[in-house]
ROPA-981175 format. One record per atom (N, C-alpha, C): residue number from 1; residue in one letter; atom name; x, y, z. Coordinates in Angstrom, 3 decimals, decimal comma. Each point is the difference from the previous one (the first is absolute). Last residue first. Layout:
<pts>
resi:resn:name:x:y:z
NUM:A:CA:X:Y:Z
...
</pts>
This chain:
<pts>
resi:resn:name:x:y:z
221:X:N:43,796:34,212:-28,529
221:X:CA:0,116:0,941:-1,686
221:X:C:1,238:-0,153:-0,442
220:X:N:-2,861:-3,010:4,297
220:X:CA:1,159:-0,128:-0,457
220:X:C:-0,171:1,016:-1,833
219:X:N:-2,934:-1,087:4,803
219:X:CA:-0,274:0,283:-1,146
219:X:C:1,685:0,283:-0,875
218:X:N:-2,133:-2,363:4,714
218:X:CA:1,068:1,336:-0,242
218:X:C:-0,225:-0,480:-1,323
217:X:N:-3,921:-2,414:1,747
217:X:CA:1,955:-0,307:0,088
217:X:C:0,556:0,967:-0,432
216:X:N:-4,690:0,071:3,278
216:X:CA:0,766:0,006:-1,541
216:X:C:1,516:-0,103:0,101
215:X:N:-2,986:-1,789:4,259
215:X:CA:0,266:1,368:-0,487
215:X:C:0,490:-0,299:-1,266
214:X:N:-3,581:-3,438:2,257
214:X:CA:1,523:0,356:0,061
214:X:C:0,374:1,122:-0,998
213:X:N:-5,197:-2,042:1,671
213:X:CA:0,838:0,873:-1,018
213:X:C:1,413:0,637:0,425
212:X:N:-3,197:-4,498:1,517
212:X:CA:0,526:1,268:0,437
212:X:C:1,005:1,015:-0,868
211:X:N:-2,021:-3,895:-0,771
211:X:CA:-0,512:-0,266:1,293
211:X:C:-0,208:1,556:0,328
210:X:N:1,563:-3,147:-4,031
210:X:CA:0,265:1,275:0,165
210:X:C:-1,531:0,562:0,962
209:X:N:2,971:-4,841:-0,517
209:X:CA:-1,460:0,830:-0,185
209:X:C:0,001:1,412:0,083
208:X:N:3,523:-4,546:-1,195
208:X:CA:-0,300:1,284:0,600
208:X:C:-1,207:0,576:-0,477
207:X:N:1,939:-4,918:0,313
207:X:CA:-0,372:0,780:-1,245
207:X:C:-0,540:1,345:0,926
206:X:N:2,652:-5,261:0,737
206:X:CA:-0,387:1,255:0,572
206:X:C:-0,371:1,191:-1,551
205:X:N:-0,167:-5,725:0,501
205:X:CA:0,324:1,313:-0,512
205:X:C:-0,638:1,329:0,588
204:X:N:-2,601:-4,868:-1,206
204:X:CA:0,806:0,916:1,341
204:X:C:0,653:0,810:-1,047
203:X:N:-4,259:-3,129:-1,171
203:X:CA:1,061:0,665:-0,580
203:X:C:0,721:0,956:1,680
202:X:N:-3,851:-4,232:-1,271
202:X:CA:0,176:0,958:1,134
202:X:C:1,616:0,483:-0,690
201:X:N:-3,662:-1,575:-3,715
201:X:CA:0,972:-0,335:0,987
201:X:C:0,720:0,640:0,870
200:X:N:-4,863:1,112:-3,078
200:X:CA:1,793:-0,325:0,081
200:X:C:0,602:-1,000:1,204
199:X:N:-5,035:1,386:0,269
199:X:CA:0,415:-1,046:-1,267
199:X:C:1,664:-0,335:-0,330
198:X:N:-1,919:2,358:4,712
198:X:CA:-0,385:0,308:-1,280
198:X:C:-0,133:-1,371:-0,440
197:X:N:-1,952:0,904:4,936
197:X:CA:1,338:-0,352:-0,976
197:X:C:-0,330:0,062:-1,398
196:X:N:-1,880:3,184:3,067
196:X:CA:-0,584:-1,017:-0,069
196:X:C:1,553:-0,638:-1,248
195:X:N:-2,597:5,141:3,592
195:X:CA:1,446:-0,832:-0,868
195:X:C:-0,695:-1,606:-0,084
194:X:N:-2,275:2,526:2,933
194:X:CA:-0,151:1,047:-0,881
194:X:C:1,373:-0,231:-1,352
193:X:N:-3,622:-2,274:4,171
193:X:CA:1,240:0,011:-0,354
193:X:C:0,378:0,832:-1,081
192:X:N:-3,937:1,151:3,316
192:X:CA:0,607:-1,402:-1,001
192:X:C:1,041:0,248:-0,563
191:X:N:-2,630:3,394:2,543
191:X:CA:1,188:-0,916:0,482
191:X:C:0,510:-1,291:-0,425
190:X:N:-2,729:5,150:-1,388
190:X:CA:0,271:-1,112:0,006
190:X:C:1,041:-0,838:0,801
189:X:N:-1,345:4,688:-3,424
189:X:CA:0,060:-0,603:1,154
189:X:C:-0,191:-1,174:0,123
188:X:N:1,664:2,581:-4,667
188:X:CA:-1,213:-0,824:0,406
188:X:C:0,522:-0,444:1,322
187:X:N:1,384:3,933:-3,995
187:X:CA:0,623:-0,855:1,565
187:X:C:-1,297:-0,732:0,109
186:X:N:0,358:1,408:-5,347
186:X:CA:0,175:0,474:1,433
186:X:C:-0,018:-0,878:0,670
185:X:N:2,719:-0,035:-4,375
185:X:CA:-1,535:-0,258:0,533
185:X:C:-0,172:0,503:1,386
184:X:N:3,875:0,417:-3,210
184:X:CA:-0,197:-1,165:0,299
184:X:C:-0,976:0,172:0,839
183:X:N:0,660:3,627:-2,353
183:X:CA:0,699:-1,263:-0,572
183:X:C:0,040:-1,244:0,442
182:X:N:-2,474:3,551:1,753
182:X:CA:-0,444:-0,538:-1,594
182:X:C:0,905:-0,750:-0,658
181:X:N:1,130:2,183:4,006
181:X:CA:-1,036:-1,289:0,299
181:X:C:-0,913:-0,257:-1,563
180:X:N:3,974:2,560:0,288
180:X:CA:0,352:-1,144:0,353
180:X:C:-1,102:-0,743:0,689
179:X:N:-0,947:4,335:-1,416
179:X:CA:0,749:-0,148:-1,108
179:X:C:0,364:-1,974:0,176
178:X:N:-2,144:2,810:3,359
178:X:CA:-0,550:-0,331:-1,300
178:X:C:0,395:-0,902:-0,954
177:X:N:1,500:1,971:4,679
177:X:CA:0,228:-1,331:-0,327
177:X:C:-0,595:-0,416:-1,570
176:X:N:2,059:4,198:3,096
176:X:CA:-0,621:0,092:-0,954
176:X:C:0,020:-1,297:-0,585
175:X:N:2,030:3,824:3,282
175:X:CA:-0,560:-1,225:0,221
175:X:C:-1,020:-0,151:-1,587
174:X:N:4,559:2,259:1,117
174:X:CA:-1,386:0,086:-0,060
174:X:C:-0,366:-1,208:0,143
173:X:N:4,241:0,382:2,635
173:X:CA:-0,835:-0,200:-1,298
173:X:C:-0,703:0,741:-0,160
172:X:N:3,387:0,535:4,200
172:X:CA:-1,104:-0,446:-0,146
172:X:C:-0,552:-0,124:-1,793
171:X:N:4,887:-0,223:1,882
171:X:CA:-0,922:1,062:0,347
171:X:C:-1,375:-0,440:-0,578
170:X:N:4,770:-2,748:0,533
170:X:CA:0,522:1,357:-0,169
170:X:C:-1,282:1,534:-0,173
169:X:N:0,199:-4,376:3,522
169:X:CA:-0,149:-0,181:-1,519
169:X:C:0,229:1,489:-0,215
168:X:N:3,093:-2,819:3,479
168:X:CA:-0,818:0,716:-0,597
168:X:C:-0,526:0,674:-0,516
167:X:N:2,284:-4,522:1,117
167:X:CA:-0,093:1,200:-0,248
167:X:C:-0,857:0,757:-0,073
166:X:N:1,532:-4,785:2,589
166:X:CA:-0,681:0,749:-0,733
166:X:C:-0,128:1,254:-0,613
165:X:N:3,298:-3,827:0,975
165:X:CA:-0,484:0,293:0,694
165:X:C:-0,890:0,957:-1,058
164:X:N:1,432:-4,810:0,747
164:X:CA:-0,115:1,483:-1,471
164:X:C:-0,584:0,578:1,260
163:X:N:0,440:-4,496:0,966
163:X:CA:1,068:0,503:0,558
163:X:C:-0,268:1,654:-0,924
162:X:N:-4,262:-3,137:1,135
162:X:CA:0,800:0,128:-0,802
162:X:C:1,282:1,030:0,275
161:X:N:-4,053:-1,180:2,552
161:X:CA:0,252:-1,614:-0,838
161:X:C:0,931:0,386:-0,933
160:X:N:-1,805:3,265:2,918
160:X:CA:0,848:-0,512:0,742
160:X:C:0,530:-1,367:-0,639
159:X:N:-3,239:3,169:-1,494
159:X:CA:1,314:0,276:-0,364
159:X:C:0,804:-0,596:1,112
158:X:N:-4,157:-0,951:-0,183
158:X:CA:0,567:-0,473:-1,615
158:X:C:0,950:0,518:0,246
157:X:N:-2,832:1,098:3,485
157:X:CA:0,998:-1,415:0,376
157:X:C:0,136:-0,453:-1,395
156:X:N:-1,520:4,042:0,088
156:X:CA:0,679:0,569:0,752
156:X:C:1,073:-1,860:-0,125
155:X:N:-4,708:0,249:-2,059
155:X:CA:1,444:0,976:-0,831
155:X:C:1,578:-0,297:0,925
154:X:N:-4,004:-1,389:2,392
154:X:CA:0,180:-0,691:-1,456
154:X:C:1,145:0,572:-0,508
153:X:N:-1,965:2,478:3,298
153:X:CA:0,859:-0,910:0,187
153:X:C:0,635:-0,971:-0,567
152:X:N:-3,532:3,772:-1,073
152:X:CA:1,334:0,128:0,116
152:X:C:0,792:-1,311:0,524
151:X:N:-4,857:0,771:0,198
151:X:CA:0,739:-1,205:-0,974
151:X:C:1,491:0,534:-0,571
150:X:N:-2,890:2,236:2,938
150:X:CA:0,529:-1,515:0,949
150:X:C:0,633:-0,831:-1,202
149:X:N:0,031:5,348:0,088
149:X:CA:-0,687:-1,115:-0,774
149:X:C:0,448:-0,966:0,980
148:X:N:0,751:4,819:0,073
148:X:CA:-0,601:-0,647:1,388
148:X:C:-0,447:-1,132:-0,496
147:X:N:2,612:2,920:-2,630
147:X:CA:-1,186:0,878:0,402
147:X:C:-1,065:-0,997:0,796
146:X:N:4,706:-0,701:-0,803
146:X:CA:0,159:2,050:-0,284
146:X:C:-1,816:0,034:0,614
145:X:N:1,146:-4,624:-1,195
145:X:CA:0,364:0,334:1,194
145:X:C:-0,403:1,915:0,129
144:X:N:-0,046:-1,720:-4,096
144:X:CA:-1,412:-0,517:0,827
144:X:C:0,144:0,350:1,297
143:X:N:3,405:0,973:-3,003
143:X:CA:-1,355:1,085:-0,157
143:X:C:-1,090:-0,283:0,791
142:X:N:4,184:-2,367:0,058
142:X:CA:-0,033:1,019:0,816
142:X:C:-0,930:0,820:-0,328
141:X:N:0,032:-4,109:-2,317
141:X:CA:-0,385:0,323:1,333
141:X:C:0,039:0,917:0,636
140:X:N:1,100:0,220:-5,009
140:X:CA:-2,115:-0,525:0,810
140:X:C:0,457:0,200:1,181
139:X:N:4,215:0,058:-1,391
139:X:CA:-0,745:1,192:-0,536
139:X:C:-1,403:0,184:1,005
138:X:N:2,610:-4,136:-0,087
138:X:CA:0,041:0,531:0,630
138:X:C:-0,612:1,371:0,092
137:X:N:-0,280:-2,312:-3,409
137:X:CA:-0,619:-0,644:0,834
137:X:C:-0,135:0,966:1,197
136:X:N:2,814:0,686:-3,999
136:X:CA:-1,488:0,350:0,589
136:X:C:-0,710:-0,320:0,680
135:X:N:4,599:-1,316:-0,172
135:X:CA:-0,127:1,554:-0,056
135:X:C:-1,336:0,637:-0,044
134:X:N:1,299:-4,953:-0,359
134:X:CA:-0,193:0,756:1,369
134:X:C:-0,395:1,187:0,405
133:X:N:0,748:-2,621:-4,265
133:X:CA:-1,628:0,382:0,198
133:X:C:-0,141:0,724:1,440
132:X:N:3,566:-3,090:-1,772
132:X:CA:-0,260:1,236:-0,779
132:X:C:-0,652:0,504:0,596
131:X:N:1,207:-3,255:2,557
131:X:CA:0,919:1,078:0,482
131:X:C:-0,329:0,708:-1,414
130:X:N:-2,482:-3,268:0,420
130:X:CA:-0,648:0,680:0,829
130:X:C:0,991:1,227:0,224
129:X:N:1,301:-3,813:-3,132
129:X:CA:-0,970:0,836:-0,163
129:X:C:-1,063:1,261:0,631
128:X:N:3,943:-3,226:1,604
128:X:CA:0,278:1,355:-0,999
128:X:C:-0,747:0,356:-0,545
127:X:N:-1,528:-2,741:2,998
127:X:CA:1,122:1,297:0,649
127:X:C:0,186:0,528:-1,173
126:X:N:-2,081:-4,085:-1,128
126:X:CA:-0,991:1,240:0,545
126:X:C:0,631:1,224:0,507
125:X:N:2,672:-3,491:-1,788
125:X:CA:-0,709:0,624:-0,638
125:X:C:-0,510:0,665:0,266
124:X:N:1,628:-2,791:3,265
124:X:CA:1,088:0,843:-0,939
124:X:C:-0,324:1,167:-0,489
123:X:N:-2,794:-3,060:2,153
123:X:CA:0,232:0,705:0,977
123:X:C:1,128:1,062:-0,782
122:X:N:-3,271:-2,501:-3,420
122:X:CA:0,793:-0,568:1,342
122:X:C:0,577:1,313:0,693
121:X:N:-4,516:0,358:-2,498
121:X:CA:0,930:-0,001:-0,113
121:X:C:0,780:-0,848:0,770
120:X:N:-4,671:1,017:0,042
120:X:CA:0,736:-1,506:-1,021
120:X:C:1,015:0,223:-0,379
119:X:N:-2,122:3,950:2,580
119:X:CA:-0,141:-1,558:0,907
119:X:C:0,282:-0,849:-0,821
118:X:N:0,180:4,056:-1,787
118:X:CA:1,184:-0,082:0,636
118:X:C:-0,342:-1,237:0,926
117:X:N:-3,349:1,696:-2,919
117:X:CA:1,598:-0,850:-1,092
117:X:C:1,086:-0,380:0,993
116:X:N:-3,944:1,784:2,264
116:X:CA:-0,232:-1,175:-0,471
116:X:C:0,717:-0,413:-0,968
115:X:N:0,534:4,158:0,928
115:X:CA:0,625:-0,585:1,532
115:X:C:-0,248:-1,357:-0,009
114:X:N:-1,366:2,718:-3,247
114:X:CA:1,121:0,231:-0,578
114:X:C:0,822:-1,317:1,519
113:X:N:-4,718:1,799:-0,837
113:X:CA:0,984:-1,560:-0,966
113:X:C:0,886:-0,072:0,547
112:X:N:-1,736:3,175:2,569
112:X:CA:-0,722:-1,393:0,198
112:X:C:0,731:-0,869:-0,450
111:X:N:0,500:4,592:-1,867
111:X:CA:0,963:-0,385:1,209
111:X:C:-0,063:-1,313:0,417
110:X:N:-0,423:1,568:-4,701
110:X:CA:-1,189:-0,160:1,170
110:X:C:0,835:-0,303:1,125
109:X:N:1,343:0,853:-4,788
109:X:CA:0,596:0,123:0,980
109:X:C:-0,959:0,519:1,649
108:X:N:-1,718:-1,604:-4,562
108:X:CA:1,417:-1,401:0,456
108:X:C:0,393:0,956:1,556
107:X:N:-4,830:1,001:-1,404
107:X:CA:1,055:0,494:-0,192
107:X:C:1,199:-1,094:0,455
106:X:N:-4,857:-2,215:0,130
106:X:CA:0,951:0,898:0,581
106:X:C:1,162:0,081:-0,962
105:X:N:-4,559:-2,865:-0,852
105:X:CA:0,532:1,315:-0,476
105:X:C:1,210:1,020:0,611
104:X:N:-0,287:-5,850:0,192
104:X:CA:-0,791:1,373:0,416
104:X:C:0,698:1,399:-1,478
103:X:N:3,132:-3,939:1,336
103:X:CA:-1,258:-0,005:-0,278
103:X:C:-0,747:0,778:0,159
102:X:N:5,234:-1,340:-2,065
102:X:CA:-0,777:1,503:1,141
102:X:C:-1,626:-0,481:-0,650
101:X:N:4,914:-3,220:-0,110
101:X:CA:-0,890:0,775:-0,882
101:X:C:-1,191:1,103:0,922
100:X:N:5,076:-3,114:0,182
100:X:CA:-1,412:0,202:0,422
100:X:C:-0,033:0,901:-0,642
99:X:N:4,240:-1,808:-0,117
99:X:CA:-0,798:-1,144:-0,065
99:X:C:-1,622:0,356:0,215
98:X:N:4,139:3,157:-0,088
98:X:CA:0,303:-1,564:1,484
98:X:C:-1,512:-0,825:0,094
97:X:N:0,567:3,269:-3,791
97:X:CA:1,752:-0,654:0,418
97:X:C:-0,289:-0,809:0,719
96:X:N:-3,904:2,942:-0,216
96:X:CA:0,136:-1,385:-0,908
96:X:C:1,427:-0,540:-0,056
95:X:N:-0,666:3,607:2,803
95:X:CA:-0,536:-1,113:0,142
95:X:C:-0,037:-0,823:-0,744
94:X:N:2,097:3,726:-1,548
94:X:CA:0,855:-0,785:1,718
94:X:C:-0,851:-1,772:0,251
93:X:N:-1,486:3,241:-3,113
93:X:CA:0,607:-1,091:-0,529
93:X:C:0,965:-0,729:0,753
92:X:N:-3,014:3,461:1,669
92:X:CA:-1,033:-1,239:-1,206
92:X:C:1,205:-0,954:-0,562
91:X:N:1,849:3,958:1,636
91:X:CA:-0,607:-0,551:1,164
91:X:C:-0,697:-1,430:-0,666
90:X:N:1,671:3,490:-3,122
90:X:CA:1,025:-0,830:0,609
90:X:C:-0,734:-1,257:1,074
89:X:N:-3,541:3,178:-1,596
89:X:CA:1,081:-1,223:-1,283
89:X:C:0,616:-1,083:0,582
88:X:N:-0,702:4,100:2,751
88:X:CA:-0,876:-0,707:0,198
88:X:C:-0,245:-1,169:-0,975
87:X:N:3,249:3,104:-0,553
87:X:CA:-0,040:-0,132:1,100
87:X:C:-1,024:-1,629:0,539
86:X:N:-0,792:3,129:-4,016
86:X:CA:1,004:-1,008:-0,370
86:X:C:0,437:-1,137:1,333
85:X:N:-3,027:3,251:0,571
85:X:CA:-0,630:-0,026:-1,141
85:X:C:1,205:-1,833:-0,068
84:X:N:0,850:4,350:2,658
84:X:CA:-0,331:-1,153:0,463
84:X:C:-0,710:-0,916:-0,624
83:X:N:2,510:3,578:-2,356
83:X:CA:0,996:-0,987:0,735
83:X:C:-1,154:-1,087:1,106
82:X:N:-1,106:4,202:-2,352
82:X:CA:-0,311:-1,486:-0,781
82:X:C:0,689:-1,090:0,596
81:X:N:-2,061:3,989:2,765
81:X:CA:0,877:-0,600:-0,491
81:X:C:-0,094:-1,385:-1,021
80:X:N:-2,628:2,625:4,073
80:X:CA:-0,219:0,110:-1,576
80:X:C:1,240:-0,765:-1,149
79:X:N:0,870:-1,427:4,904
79:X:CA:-1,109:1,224:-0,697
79:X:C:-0,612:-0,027:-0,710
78:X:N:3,934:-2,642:2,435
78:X:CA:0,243:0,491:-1,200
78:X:C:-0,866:0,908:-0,760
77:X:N:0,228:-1,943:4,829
77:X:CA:1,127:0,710:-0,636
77:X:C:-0,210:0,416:-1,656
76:X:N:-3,167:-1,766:2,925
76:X:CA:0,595:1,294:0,680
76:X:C:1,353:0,453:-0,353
75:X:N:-3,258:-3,388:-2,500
75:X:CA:-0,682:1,026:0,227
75:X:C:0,777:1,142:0,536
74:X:N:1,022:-4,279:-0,156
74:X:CA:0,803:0,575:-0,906
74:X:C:-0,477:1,673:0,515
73:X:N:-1,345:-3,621:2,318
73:X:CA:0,950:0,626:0,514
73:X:C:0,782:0,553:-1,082
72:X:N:-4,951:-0,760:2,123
72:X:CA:0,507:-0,420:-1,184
72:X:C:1,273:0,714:-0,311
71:X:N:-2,550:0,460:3,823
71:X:CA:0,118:-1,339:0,113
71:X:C:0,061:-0,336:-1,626
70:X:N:-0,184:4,866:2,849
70:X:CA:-0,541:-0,950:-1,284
70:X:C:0,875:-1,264:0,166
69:X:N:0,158:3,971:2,701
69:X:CA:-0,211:-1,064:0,488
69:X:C:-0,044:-0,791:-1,080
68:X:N:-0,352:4,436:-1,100
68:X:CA:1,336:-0,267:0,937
68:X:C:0,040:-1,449:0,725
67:X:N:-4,307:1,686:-2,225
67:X:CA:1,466:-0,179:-0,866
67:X:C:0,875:-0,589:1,072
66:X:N:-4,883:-0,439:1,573
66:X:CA:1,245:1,121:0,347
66:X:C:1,183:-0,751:-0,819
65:X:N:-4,466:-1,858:-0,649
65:X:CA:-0,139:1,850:0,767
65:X:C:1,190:0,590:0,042
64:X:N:-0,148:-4,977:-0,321
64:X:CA:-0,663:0,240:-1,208
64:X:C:-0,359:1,775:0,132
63:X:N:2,465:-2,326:4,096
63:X:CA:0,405:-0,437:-1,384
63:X:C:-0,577:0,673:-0,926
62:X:N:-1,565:0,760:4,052
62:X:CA:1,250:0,048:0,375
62:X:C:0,660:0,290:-1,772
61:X:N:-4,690:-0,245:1,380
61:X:CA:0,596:1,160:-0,452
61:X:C:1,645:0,144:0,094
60:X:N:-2,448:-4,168:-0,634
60:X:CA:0,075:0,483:-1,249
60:X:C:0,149:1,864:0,345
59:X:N:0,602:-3,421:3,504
59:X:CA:0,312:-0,248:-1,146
59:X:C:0,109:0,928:-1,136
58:X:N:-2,794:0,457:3,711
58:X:CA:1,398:0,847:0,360
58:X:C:0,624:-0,494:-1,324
57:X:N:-3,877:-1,806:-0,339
57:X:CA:-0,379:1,808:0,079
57:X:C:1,707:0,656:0,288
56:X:N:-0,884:-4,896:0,597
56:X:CA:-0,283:-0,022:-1,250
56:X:C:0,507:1,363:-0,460
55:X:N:-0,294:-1,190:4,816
55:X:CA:1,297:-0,522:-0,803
55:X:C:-0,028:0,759:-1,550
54:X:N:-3,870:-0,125:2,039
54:X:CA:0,206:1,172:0,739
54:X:C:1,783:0,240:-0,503
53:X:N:-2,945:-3,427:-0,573
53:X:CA:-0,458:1,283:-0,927
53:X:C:0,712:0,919:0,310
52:X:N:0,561:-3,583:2,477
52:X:CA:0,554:-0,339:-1,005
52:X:C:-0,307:1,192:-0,882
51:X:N:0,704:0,307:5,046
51:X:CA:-0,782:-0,359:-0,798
51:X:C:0,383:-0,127:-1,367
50:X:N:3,688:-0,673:3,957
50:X:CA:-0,700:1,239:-0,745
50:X:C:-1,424:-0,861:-1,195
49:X:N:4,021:-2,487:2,819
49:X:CA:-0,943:1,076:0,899
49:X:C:-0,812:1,074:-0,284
48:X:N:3,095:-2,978:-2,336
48:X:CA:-0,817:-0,613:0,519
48:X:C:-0,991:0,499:0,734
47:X:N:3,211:2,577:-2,353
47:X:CA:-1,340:-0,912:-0,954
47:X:C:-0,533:-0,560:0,376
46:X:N:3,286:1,691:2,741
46:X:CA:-0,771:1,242:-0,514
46:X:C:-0,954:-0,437:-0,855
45:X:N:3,375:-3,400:1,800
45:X:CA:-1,453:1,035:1,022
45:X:C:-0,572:0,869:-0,164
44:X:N:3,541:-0,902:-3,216
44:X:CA:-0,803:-1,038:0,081
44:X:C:-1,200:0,034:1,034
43:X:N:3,596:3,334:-0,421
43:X:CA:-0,832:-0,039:-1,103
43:X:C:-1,060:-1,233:-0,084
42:X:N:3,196:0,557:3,207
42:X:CA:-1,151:1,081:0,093
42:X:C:-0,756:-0,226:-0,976
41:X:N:3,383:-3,433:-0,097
41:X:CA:-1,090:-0,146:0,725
41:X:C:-1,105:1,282:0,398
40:X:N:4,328:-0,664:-2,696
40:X:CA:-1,232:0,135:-0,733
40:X:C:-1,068:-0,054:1,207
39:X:N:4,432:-0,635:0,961
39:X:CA:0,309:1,272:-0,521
39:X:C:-1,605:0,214:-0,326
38:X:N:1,069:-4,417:1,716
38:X:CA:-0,171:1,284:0,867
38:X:C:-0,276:1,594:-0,564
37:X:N:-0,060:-4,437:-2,626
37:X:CA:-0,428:0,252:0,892
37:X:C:-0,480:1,244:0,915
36:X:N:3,536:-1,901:-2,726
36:X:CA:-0,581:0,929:-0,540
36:X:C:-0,756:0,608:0,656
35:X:N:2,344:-4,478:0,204
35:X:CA:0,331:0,947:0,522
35:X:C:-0,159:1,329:-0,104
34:X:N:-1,122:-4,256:-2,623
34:X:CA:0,655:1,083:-0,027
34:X:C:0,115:0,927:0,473
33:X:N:-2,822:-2,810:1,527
33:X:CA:0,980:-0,840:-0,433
33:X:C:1,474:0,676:-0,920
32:X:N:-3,970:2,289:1,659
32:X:CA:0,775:-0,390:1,596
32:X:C:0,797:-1,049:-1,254
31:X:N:-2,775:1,263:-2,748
31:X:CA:0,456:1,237:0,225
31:X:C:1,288:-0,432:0,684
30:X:N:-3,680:-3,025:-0,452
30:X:CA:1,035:0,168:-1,445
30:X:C:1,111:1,357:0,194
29:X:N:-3,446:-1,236:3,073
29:X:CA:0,718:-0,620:0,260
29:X:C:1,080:0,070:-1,325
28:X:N:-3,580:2,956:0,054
28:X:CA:1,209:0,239:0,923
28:X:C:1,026:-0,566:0,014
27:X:N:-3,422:-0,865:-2,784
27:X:CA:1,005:0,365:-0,784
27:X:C:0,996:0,804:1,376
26:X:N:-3,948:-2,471:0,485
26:X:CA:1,232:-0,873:-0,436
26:X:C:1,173:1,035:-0,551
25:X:N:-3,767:2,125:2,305
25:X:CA:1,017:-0,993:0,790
25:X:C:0,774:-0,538:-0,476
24:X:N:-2,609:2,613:-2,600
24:X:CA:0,838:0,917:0,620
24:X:C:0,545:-1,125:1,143
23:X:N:-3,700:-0,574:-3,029
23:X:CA:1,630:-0,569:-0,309
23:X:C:1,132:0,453:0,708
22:X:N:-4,810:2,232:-0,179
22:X:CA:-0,389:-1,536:0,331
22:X:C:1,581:-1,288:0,180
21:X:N:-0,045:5,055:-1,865
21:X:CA:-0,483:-0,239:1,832
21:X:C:0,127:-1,548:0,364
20:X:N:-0,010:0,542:-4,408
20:X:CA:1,455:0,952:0,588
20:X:C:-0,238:-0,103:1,200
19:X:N:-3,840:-1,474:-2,525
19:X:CA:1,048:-0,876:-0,016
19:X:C:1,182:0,487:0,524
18:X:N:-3,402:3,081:-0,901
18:X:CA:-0,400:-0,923:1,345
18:X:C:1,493:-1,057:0,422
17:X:N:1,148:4,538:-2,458
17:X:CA:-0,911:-1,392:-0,213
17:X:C:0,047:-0,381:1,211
16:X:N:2,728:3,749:-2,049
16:X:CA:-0,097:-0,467:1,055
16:X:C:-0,911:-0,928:-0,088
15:X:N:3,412:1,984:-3,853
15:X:CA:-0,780:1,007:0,817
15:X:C:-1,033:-1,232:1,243
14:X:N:5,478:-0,632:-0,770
14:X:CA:-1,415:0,001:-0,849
14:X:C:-1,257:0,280:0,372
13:X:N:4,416:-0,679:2,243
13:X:CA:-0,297:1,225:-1,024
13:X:C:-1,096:0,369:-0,588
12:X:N:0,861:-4,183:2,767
12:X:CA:0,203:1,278:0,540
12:X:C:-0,007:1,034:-0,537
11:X:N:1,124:-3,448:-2,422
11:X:CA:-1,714:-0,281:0,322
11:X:C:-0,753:1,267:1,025
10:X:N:4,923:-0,469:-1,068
10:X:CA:-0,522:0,102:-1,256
10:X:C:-1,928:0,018:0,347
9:X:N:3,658:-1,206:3,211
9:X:CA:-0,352:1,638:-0,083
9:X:C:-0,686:0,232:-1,116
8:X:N:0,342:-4,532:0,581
8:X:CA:-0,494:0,591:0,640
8:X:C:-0,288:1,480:0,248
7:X:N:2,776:-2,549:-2,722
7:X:CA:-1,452:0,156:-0,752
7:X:C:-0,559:0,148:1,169
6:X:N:4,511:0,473:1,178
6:X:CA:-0,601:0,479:-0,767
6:X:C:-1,481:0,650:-1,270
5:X:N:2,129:-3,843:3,319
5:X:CA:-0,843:1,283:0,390
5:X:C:0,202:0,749:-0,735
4:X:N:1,459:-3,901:-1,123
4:X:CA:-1,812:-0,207:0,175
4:X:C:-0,014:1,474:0,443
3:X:N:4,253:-1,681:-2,891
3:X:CA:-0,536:0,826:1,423
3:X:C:-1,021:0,408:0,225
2:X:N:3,570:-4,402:-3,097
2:X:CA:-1,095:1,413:0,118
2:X:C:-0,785:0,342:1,470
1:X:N:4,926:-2,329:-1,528
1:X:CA:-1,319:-0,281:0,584
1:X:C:-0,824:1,281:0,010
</pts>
């Protein structure tokens, strides 16, 4: 059975709209049904209780101003690297495996999507997909937390949906998205849905994401 809250933290990510304010009850009750609720509620009196321009301005210096926060999760591990190039491949074909396709201009590894692949999962799937990706996730929060984000909490109650525990990341990137927003186009804000069923057939099978760069295999002369 798939997990509505998830596309809730997913909408929660996204940069802020009238419509985000305006949804913020149903999606409590979507929250309290998953017991989620509580962990998120600063964060939720913080949108309800804050002008929207005013939402808009912290948004984009939280996220779009400060690397270390980026809400695109190859970005903090792999860099410059050709490895996130491919990374981000893999990801595109995760999704098309389990039947969907990527609408909009967002990077596959958009945090938003990525939590909206994890609401049409079953409760199985989504764990082991959330137990790749923990290592950065978690990353983001303690950066958000480190510097007083309300949208730290998000992060914080993903790592309670998965037994992995989290590592950590072995040191900051360059930062440098060029290369992977010409390959697949730049980020476009928003709260519409950002995934849409493909044309294949819903395919399972576990298939590893390289989430997180695991150390080299001893080299054998």
């Amino acid at each position: 059975m798939s997990n509505p809250g998830y596309l809730v933290l997913s909408a929660l990510l996204q940069y802020p709209e009238a419509e985000l304010v305006a949804d913020l009850a149903q999606m409590d009750d979507v929250l309290a049904a998953q017991q989620w609720q509580a962990p998120l509620q600063g964060l939720l009196a913080h949108i309800g209780n804050t002008a929207l321009i005013d939402l808009q301005q912290e948004y984009v210096a939280t996220f779009d101003r400060s690397p270390g926060h980026s809400l695109h999760l190859f970005e903090h591990i792999h860099g410059e690297s050709r490895d996130r190039g491919q990374a981000m491949v893999d990801l595109m074909e995760e999704y098309r495996r389990h039947g969907l396709q990527m609408v909009g201009d967002d990077l596959p590894d958009y945090v938003p999507l990525f939590l909206e692949f994890l609401s049409q999962q079953d409760h199985e799937e989504a764990e082991r997909l959330l137990g790749d990706a923990i290592h950065v996730l978690a990353h983001i929060g303690r950066k958000l937390r480190a510097n007083g984000s309300p949208y730290a909490c998000i992060f914080e109650l993903l790592q309670t949906q998965t037994a992995v525990q989290a590592e950590e990341l072995s040191g900051p990137p360059v930062r440098d998205m060029d290369e992977a927003l010409e390959t697949f186009g730049p980020g476009a804000d928003g709260i519409e849905p950002l995934l849409k069923p493909g044309v294949g057939p819903l395919a399972g099978g576990a298939h590893p994401i390289n989430f997180y760069p695991k150390a080299p295999a001893p080299q054998h002369h």
